[in-house]
TORGU-853967 format. One record per residue: residue number from 0; residue in three letters; x, y, z of N, C-alpha, C in turn. Coordinates in steps of 0.2 Angstrom, whole numbers. Each point is the difference from the previous one (the first is absolute). Layout:
TORGU-853967
@seq=NUM	type=ALA	nx=X	ny=Y	nz=Z	cax=X	cay=Y	caz=Z	cx=X	cy=Y	cz=Z $
...
END
This chain:
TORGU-853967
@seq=0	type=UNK	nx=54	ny=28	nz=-50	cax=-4	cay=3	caz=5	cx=-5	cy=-5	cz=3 $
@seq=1	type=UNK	nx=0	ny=0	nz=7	cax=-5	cay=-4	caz=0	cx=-9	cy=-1	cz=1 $
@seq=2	type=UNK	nx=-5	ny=-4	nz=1	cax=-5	cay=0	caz=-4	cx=-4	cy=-1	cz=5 $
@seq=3	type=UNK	nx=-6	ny=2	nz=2	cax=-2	cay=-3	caz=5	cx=-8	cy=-2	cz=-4 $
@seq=4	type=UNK	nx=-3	ny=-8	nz=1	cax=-5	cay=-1	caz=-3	cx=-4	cy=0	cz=7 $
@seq=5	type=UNK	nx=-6	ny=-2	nz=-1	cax=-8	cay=-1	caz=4	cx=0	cy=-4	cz=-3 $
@seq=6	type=UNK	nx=-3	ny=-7	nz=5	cax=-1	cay=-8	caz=0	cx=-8	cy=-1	cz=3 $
@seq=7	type=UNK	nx=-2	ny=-1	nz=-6	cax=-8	cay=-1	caz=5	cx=0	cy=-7	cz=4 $
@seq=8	type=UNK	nx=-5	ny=-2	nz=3	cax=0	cay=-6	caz=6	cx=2	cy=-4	cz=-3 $
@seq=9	type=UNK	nx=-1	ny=-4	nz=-7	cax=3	cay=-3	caz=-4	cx=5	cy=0	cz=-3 $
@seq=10	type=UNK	nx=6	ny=3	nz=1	cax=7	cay=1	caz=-1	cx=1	cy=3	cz=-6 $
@seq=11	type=UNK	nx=-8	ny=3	nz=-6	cax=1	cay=3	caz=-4	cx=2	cy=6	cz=-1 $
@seq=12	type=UNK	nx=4	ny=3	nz=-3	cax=1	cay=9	caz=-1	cx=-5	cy=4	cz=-2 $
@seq=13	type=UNK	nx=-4	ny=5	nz=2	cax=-5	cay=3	caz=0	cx=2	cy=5	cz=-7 $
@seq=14	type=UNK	nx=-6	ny=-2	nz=-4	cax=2	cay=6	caz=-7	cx=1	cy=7	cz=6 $
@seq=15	type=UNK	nx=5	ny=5	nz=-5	cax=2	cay=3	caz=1	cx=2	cy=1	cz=8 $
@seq=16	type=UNK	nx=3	ny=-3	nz=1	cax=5	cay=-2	caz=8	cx=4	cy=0	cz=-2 $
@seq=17	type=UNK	nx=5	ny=1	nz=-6	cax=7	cay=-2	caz=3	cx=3	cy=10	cz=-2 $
@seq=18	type=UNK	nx=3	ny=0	nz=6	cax=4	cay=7	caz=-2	cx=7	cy=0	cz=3 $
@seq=19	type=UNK	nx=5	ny=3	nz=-7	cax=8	cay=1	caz=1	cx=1	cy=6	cz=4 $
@seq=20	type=UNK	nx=6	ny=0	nz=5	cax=-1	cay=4	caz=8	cx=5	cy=0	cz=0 $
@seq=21	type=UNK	nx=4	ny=7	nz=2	cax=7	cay=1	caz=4	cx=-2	cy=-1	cz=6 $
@seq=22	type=UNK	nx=4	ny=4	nz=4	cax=-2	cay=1	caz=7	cx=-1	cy=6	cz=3 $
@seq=23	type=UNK	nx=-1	ny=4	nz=-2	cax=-5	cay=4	caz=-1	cx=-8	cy=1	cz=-1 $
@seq=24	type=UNK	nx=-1	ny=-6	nz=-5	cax=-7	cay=1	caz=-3	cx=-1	cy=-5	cz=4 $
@seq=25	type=UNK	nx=2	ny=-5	nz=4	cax=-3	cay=-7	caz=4	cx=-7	cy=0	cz=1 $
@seq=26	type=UNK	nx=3	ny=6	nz=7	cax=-7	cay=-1	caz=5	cx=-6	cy=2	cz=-4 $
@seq=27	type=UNK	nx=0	ny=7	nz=-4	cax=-5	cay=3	caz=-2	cx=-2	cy=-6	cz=-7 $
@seq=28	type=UNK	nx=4	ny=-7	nz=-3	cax=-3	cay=-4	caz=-4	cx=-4	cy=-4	cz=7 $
@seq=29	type=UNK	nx=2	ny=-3	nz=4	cax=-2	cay=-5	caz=7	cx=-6	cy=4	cz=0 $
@seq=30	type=UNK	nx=-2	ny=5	nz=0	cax=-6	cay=3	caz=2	cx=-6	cy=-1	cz=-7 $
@seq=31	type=UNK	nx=4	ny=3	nz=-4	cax=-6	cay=-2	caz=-7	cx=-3	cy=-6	cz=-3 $
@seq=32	type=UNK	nx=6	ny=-7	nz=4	cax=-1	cay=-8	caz=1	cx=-4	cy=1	cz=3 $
@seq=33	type=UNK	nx=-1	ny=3	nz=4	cax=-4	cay=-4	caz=8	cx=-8	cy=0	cz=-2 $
@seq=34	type=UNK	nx=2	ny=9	nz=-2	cax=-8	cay=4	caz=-5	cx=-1	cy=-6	cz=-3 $
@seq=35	type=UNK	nx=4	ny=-1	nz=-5	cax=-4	cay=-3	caz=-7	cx=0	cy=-8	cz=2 $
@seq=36	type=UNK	nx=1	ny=-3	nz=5	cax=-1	cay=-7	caz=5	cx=-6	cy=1	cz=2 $
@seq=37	type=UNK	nx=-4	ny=5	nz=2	cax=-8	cay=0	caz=6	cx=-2	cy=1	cz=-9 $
@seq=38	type=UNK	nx=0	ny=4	nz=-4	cax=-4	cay=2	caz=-7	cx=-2	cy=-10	cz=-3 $
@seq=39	type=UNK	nx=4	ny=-2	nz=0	cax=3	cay=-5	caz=-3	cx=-5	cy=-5	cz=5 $
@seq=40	type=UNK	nx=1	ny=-2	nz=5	cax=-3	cay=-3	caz=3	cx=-9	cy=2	cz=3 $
@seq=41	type=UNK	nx=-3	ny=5	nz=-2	cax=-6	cay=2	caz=-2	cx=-2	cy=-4	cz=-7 $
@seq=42	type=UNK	nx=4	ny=2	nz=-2	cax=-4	cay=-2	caz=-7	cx=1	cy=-8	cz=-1 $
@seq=43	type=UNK	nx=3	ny=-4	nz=5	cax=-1	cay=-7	caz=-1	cx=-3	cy=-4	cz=7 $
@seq=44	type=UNK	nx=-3	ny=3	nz=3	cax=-3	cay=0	caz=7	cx=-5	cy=-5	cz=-3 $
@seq=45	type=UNK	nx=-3	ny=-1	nz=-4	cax=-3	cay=-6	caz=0	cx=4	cy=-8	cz=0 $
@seq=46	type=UNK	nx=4	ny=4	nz=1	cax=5	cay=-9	caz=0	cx=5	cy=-1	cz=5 $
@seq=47	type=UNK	nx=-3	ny=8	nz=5	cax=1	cay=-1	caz=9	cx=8	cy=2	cz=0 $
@seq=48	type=UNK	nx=1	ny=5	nz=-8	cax=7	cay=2	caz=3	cx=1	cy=6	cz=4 $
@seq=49	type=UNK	nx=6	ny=0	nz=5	cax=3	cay=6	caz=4	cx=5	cy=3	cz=-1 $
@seq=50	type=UNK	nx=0	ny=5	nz=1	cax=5	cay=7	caz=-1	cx=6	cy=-5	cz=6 $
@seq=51	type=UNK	nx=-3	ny=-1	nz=4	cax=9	cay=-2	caz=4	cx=2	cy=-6	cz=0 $
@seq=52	type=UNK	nx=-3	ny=-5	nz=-5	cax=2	cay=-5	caz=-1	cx=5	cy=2	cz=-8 $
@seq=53	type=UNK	nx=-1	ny=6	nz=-1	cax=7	cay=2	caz=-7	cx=6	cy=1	cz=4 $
@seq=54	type=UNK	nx=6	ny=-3	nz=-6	cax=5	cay=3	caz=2	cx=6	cy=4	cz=-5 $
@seq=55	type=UNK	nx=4	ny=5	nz=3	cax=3	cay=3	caz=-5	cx=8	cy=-3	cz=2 $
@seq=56	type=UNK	nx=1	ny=-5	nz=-7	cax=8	cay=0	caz=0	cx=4	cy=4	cz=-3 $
@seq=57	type=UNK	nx=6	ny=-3	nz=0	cax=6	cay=6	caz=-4	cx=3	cy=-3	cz=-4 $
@seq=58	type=UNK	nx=0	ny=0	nz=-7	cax=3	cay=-5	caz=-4	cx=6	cy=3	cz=-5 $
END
């Protein structure tokens, strides 16, 4: 199955970002990335990071 991680601006994989996905569960994981991308990127705002400079790949 496969796996979709969250990459901060840095190309690191965000603690707890990576989630295993049919295609079923896709969209509604795409959505909890996105969530836990703006969460993620508050808490590191002092080092000017942004929610849309994350990205979710598929690995």
């Amino acid at each position: 199955m496969p796996e979709l991680r969250l990459l901060d601006p840095d190309g690191y994989v965000v603690p707890e970002g990576r989630i295993t996905v049919t295609s079923t569960t896709e969209a509604k994981a795409r959505t909890a990335l996105q969530a836990l991308a703006i969460e993620h990127a508050q808490q590191w705002a002092w080092a000017r990071y942004d929610h849309r400079n994350y990205r979710i790949v598929t690995h």
